[in-house]
C-alpha positions in Angstrom: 0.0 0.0 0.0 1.3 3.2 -0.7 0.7 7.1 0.6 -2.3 7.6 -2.0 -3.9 4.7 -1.1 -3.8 5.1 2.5 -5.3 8.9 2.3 -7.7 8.2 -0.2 -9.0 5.3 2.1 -8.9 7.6 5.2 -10.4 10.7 3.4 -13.7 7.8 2.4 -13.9 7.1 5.9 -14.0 10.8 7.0 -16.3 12.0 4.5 -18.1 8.9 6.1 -18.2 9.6 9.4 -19.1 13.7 9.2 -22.1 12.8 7.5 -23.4 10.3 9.8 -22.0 13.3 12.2 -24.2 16.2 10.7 -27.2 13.8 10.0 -27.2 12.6 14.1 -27.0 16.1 15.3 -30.0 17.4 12.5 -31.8 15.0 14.1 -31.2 15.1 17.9 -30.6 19.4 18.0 -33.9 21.1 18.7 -32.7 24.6 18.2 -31.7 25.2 14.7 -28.6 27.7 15.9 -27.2 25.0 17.8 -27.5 22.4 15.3 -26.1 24.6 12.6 -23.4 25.5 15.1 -22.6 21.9 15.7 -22.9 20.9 11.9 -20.2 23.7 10.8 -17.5 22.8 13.5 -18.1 19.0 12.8 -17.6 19.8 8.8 -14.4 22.1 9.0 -12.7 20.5 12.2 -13.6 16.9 11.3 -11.9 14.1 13.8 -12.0 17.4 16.5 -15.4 18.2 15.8 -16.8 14.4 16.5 -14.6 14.6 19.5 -15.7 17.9 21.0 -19.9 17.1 20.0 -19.5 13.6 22.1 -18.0 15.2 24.9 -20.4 18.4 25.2 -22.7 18.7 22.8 -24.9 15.6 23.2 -26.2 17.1 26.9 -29.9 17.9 27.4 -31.2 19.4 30.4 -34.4 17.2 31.6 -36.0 20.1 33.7 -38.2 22.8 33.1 -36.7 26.4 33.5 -38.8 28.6 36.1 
C-alpha cells in the first residue's frame, strides 16, 4: 500500500463519518442555531469536531426552566 492509497481510504472514511456526524445532530438538535453551530465545526474540524460534539454537545437538560 502506498501514501495515496492510505489517504484516499482515510479521506472515504472521514467523509463517512461527518455525515453520519451532521445527519445525528440534525436529528437530535432542537434549536436550529445550535444544530447549525454543531454541523459547521463537525464539517471544517472533522476528527475534533466528532470529538468535541461527544464530549459536550450531546447534553440535554431534563428540567423545566422557572
Amino acid at each position: 500500500m502506498n501514501w495515496e492509497t492510505i489517504t484516499g481510504i482515510f479521506a472515504l472514511v472521514d467523509s463517512f463519518l461527518v455525515g453520519l456526524f451532521v445527519l445525528w445532530i440534525l436529528s437530535l438538535k432542537r434549536e436550529p442555531t445550535s444544530a447549525i453551530a454543531w454541523s459547521v465545526t463537525v464539517i471544517f474540524l472533522p476528527i475534533i469536531g466528532m470529538f468535541l460534539f461527544l464530549i459536550f454537545g450531546y447534553q440535554t437538560i431534563h428540567r423545566p426552566l422557572r
